[in-house]
C-alpha positions in Angstrom: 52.1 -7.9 -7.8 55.3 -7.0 -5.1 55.8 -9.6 -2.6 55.0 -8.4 1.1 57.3 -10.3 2.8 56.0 -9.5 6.5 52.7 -8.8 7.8 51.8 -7.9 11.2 49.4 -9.3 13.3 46.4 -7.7 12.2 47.4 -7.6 8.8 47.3 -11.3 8.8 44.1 -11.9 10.9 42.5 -9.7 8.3 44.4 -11.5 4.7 43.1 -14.9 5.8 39.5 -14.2 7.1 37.1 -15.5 4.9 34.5 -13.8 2.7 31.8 -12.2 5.0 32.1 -8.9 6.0 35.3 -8.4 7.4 36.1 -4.8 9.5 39.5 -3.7 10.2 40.0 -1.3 12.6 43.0 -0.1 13.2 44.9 2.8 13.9 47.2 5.7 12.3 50.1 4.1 10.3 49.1 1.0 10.9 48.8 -0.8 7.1 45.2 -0.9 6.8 44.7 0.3 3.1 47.7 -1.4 2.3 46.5 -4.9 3.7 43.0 -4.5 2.3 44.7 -3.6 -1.5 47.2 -6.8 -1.2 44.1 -8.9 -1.0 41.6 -7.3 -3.4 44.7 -7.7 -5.9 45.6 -11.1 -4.5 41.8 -12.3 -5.3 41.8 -10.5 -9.0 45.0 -13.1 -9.4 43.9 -15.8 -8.2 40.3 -15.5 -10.2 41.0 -14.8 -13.5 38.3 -12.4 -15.0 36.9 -11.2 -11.7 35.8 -7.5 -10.9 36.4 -6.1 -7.8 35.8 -2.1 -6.4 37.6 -0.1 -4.1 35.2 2.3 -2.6 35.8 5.6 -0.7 33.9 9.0 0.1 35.8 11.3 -1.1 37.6 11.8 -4.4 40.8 13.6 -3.1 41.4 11.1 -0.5 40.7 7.9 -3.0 43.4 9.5 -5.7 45.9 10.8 -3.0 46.0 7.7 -0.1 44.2 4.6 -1.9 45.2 4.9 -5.4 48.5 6.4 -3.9 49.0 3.0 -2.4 48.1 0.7 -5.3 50.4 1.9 -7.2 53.7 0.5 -4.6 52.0 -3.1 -5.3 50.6 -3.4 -8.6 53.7 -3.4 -10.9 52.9 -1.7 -14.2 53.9 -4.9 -16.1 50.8 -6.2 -14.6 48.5 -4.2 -15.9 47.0 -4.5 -19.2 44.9 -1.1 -19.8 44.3 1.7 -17.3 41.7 4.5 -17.5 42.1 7.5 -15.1 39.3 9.0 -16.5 37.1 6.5 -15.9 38.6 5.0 -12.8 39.3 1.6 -14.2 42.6 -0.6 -14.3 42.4 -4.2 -16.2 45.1 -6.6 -15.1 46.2 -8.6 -17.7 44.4 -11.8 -16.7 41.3 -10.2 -17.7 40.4 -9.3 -13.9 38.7 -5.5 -13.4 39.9 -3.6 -10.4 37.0 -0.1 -10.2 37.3 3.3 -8.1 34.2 4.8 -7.3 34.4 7.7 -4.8 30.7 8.8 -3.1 30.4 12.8 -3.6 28.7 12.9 -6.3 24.9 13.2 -6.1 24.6 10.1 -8.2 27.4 7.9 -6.5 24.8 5.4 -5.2 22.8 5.2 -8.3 26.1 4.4 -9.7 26.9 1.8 -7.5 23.8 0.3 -7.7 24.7 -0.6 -11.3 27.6 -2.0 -10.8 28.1 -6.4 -11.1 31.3 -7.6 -8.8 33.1 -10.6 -7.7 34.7 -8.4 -4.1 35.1 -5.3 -2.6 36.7 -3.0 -0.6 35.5 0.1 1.3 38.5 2.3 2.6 37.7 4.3 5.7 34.4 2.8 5.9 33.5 5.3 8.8 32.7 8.0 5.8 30.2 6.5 4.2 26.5 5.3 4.8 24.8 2.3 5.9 22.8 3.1 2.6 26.1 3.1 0.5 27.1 0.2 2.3 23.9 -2.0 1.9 24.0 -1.3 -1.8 27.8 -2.2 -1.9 26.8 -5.8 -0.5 23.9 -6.4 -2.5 26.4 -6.0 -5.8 29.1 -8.5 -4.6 28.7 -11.9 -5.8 26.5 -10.9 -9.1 29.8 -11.0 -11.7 29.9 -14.6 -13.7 32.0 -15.7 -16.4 35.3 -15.5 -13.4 37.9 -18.5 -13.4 39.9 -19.8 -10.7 43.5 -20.7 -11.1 43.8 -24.6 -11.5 40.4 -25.2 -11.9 37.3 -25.2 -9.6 36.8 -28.0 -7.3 34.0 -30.3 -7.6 32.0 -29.7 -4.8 32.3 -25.8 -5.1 30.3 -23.9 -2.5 29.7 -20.4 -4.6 27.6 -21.3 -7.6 24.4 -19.0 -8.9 21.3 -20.0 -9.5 22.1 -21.6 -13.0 24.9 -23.4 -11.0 28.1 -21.3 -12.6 30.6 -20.7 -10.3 31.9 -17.9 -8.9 34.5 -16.7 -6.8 33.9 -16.1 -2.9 32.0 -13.0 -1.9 34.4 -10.7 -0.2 33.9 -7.5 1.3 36.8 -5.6 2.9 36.5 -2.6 5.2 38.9 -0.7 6.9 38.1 2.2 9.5 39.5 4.3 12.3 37.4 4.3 15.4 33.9 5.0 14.1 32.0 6.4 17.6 29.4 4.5 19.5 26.7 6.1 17.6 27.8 4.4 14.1 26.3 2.1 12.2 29.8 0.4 12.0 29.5 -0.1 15.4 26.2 -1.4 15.5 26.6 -4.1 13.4 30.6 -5.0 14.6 30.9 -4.4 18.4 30.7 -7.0 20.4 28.4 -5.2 22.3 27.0 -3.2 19.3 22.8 -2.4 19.3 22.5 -4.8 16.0 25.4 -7.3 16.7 23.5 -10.6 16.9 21.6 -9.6 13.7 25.1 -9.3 11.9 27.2 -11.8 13.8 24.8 -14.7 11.9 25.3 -13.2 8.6 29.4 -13.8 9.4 30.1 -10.0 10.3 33.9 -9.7 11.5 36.0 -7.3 13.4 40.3 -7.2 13.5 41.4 -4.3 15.3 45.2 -3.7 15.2 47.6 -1.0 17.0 49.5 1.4 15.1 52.6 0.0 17.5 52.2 -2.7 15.7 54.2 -1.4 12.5 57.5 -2.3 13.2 58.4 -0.1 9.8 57.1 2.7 11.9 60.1 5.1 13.2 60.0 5.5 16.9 59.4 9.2 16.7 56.0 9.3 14.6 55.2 6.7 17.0 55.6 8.9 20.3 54.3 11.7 18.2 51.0 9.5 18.3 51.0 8.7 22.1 51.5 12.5 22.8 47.8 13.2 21.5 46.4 12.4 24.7 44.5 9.2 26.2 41.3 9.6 23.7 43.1 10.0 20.7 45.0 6.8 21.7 42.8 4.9 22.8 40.8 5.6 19.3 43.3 6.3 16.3 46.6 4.5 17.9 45.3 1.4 19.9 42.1 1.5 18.5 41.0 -0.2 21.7 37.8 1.4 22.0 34.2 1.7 19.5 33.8 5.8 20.4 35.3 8.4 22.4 35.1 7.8 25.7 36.5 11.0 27.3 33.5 13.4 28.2 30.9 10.8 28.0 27.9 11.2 30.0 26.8 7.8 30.8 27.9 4.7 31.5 25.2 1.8 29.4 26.1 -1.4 31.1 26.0 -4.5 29.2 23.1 -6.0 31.8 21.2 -3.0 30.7 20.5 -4.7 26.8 18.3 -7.2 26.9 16.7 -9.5 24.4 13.4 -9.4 23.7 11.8 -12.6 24.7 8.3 -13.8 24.7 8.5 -14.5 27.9 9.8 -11.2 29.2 7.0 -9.5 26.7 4.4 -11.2 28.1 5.7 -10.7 31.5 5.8 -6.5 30.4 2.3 -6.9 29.3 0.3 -8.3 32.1 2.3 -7.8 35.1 3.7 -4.4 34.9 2.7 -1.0 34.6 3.2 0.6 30.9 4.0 4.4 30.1 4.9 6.1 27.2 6.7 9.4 26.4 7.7 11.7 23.6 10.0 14.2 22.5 8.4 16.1 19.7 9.7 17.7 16.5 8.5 19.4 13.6 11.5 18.8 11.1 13.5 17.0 13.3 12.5 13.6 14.4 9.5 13.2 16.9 10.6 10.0 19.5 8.2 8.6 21.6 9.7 5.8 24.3 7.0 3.1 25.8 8.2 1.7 28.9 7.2 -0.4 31.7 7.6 -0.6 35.6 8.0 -3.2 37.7 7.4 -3.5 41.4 11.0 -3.5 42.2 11.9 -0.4 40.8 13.0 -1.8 37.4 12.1 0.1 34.0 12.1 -2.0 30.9 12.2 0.2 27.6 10.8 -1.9 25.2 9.5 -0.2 22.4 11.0 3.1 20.4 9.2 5.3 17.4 11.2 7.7 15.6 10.3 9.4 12.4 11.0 13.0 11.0 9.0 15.5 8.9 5.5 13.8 9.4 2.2 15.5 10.0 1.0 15.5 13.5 -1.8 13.2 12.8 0.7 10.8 11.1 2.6 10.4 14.1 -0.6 9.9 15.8 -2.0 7.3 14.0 1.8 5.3 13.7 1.9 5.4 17.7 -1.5 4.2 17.8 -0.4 1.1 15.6 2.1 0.7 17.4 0.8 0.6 20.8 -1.6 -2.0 19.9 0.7 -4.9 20.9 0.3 -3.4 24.6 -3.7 -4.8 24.8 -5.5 -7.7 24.7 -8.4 -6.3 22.5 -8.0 -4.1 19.6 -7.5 -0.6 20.7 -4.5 0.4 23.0 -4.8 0.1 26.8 -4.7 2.9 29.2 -1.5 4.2 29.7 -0.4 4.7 33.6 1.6 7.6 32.1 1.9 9.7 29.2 4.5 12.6 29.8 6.3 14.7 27.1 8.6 17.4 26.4 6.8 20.4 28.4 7.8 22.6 25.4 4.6 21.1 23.4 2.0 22.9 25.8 3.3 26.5 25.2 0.9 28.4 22.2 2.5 28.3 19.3 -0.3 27.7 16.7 -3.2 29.8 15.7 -2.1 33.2 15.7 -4.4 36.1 14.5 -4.4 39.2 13.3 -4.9 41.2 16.5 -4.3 37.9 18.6 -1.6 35.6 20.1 -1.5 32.0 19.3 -4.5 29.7 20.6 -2.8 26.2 20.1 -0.9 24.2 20.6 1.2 20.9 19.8 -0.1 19.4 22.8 -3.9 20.7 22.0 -3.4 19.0 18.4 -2.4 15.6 19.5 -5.8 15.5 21.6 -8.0 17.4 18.9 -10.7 15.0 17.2 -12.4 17.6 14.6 -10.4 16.8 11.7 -8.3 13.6 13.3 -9.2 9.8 14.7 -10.1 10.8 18.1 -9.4 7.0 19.1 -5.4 8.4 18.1 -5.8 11.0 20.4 -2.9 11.5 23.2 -3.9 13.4 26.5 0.5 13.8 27.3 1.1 15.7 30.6 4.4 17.9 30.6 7.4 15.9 31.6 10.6 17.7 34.1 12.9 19.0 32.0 15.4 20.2 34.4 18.5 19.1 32.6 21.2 18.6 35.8 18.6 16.4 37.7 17.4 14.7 34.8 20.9 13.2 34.0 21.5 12.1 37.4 18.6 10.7 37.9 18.9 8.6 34.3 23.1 7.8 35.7 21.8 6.4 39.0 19.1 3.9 37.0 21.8 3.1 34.3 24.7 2.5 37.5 25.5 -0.9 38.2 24.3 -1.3 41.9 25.2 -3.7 44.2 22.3 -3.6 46.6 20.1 -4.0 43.4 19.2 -7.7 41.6 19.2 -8.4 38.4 15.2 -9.0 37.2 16.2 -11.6 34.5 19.0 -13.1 35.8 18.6 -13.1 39.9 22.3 -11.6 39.9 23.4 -8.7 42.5 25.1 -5.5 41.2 22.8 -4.6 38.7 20.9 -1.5 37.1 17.2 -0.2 37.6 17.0 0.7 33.4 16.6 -1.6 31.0 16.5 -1.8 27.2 14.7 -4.5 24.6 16.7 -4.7 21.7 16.1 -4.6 18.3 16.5 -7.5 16.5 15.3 -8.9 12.8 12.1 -10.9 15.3 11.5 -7.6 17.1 11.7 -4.6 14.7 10.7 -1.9 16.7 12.9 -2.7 19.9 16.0 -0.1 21.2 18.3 0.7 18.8 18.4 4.5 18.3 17.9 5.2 21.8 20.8 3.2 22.8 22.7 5.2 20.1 21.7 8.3 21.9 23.1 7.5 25.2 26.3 6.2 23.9 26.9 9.1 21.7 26.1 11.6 24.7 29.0 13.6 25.8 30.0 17.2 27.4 31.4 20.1 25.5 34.7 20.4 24.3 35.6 23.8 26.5 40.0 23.1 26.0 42.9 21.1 24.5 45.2 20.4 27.8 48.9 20.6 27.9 49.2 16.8 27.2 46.8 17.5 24.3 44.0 15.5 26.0 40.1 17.6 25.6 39.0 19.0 28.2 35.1 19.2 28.9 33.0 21.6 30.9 29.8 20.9 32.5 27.4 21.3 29.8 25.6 18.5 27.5 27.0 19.3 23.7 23.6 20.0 21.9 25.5 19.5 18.7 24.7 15.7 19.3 21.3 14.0 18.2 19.5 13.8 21.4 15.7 12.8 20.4 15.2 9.4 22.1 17.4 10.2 25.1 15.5 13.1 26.1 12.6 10.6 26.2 14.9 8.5 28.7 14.7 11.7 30.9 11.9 12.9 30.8 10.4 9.3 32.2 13.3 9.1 35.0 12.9 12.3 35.9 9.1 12.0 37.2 10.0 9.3 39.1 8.5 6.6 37.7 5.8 4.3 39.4 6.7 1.0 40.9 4.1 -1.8 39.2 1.5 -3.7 41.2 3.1 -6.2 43.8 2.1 -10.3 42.3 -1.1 -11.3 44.0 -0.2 -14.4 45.7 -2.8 -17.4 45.5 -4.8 -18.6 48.0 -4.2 -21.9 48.9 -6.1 -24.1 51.4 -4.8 -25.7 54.4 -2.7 -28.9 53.1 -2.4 -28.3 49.6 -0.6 -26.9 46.8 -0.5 -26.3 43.5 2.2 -26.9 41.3 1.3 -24.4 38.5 1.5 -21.7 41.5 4.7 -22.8 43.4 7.4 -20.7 41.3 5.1 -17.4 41.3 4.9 -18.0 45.2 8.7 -18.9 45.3 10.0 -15.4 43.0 7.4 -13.5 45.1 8.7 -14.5 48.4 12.3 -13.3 47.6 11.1 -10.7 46.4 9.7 -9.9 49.8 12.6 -11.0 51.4 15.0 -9.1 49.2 12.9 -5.9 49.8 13.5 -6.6 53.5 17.1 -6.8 53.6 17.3 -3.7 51.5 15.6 -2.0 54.0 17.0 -2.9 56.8 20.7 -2.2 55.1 20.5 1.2 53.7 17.0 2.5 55.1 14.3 3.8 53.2 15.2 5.3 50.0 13.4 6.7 46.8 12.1 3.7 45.1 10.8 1.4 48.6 
């Protein structure tokens, strides 16, 4: 294998971390296939009789970059056989090094038959969290591996008859994968699924493509004439997504986790809603949410499936919205609003008649269906420029506004539960849509920055985000003010003295809002 006698910062971060999941993100130019080759190849040497694969989407792009690469570090004395063909090069220590590309319509049948000691996915940001899943589930299963100079007594990576094997690795290296990516998810700090994945030793290196001091100086200001976005994303790689001619702003205060506590709290002191977007092929979303007598709304529960029968969806919210009550059938919603689309006609036509029905009148229908399923939603505002203001000023950090969990100043009226592996159907997709949410491309400027126009770009998935509309934009209730207790002349009770304590400043902090910026929507 040719010595690399220099790495750059990244590259080095991303050689020496250890064998969990490890992302490097990184931009244009900046070594990232090479780094992650130089340590697949550095593991095949240093465990004799190992199998590793390198992974990409696309054939092309595996034979002309990735393969391209190999070949300036794997001298051909090293090699022992090599099949094009079959996309297989043994070394002459015995270790395997595969190339499976994923265009084929049996690629992931085909990966899940492979057996492997590592891996390596180049430009992750192609392929699926499927693909990916089924790429981690095959690493660690190859036996009969050695290590040079022995393995040491108390080695940690054993199987279950107690052989050992080498260290799981899995490589990856991307370009900026958007905030709607399920590389994002799981890596971003701040990433809908990143708690989940941070315990199971999920890893992020980003590096600059400034960083290559091989680089000349004019590819590099080639790169920094693309405009802000493209460097921010593909040079400096210092941002998840494109951040130019997003919509909103999603505050970090604004994801929450899903306690008991808080759940409870939702449940028996607030006032719960629901709302849907519905499709027919595309995904029907339905939102539950709850308001608080401050003017807080807590999203805390998200449903999205596509191509399912009416009744299906039905009987899944139903299910789902068991968890609201304390008996066995849902609770009365305060509010059920939809997409106003659902009450136009559209079913039942006949032959010397217009249609009679429609998706509304079959989610209340209970011939044929459970009527306890049954849905009675009222049409929701759909006007699209008030809408997104309204949902802007509840995701805006404020700082008139308190923090409900944390008592803090500065913070947002909308709040969202996460998912997590506890809490199963918490926001995830939701949170994807309003990341991923941007304006129109309408231009390229003279600096070769986009430029955007006014309207919402319908090419992006937008399900569970018009669900965050629709609820905003009928102005949602406050919930009940707390009930304080009634407590005789000289006494107290202890189990009351916090509930009277939160209430008070509660009242006080409504007060001081009042008298500061007058009366407002919301008071």
């Amino acid at each position: 294998m040719i010595q690399v006698t220099q790495f750059w910062p990244h590259q080095q971060k991303f050689f020496e971390a250890g064998p969990s999941p490890c992302l490097l993100m990184a931009g244009v130019g900046s070594g990232k296939t090479l780094i992650g080759l130089y340590k697949i190849l550095y593991l095949l040497d240093l465990y004799p009789g190992s199998r590793a694969v390198v992974v990409r989407q696309r054939f092309s792009q595996l034979k002309k970059t990735t393969v391209a690469t190999l070949r300036q570090l794997l001298p051909h004395g090293h090699i022992g056989r090599r099949n094009d063909n079959e996309g297989v090069i043994r070394l002459k220590n015995g270790s395997e090094l595969l190339f499976l590309h994923l265009d084929k319509p049996d690629s992931l049948d085909n990966l899940k038959s492979l057996e492997l000691s590592f891996a390596m996915v180049d430009q992750a940001e192609d392929i699926t969290a499927e693909a990916f899943d089924i790429l981690c589930e095959r690493v660690g299963r190859w036996s009969g591996a050695q290590k040079r100079g022995g393995w040491p007594k108390n080695w940690e990576y054993k199987t279950e008859v107690g052989e050992c094997i080498p260290p799981p690795y899995v490589l990856l290296t991307a370009y900026s994968p958007g905030y709607d990516h399920w590389i994002t998810a799981r890596f971003w700090e701040h990433g809908s699924e990143r708690e989940r994945y941070r315990k199971q030793g999920y890893l992020a290196i980003t590096g600059s493509t400034r960083d290559n001091k091989a680089l000349t100086r004019q590819y590099i200001a080639g790169r920094l004439a693309m405009g802000r976005e493209y460097v921010e994303r593909y040079v400096d790689a210092v941002v998840w997504g494109a951040n130019e001619g997003r919509i909103f702003d999603l505050s970090t205060q604004s994801i929450i986790d899903p306690t008991e506590e808080l759940l409870s709290k939702i449940k028996r002191t607030m006032r719960v809603h629901r709302v849907m977007d519905h499709g027919d092929a595309s995904p029907t979303g339905v939102l539950w949410y709850a308001t608080d007598s401050d003017g807080n709304l807590f999203y805390y529960r998200e449903y999205m499936q596509p191509n399912l029968l009416i009744s299906q969806h039905r009987d899944n919210v139903f299910q789902l919205s068991k968890a609201d009550s304390f008996g066995a059938d849902p609770p009365a919603y305060y509010s059920n609003y939809s997409d106003p689309s659902i009450f136009s006609k559209s079913r039942g036509r006949g032959v010397n008649q217009p249609p009679q029905w429609s998706v509304a009148d079959e989610w209340r229908e209970g011939h044929i269906v459970d009527r306890r399923t049954a849905v009675e939603w009222r049409p929701a505002n759909n006007d699209e420029a008030m809408t997104i203001n309204r949902v802007k000023e509840y995701l805006r950090e404020d700082p008139t506004h308190r923090n409900p969990i944390t008592g803090e100043m500065g913070a947002p009226r909308a709040y969202f539960l996460r998912r997590t592996a506890e809490y199963p159907n918490g926001c995830h997709e939701v949170l994807t849509d309003i990341r991923a949410a941007k304006r129109v491309v309408v231009g390229i400027a003279a600096d070769g920055s986009k430029q955007y126009g006014d309207e919402r770009d319908d090419t992006v998935r937008d399900h569970l985000l018009d669900c965050v509309r629709y609820s905003i934009g009928m102005r949602p209730a406050l919930g009940p003010r707390q009930q304080l207790s009634t407590i005789k002349d000289g006494e107290i009770l202890l189990s009351d003295y916090n509930k009277i304590a939160d209430s008070m400043e509660l009242v006080r902090q409504r007060e001081r809002r009042i008298q500061g910026v007058g009366k407002g929507y919301g008071y």
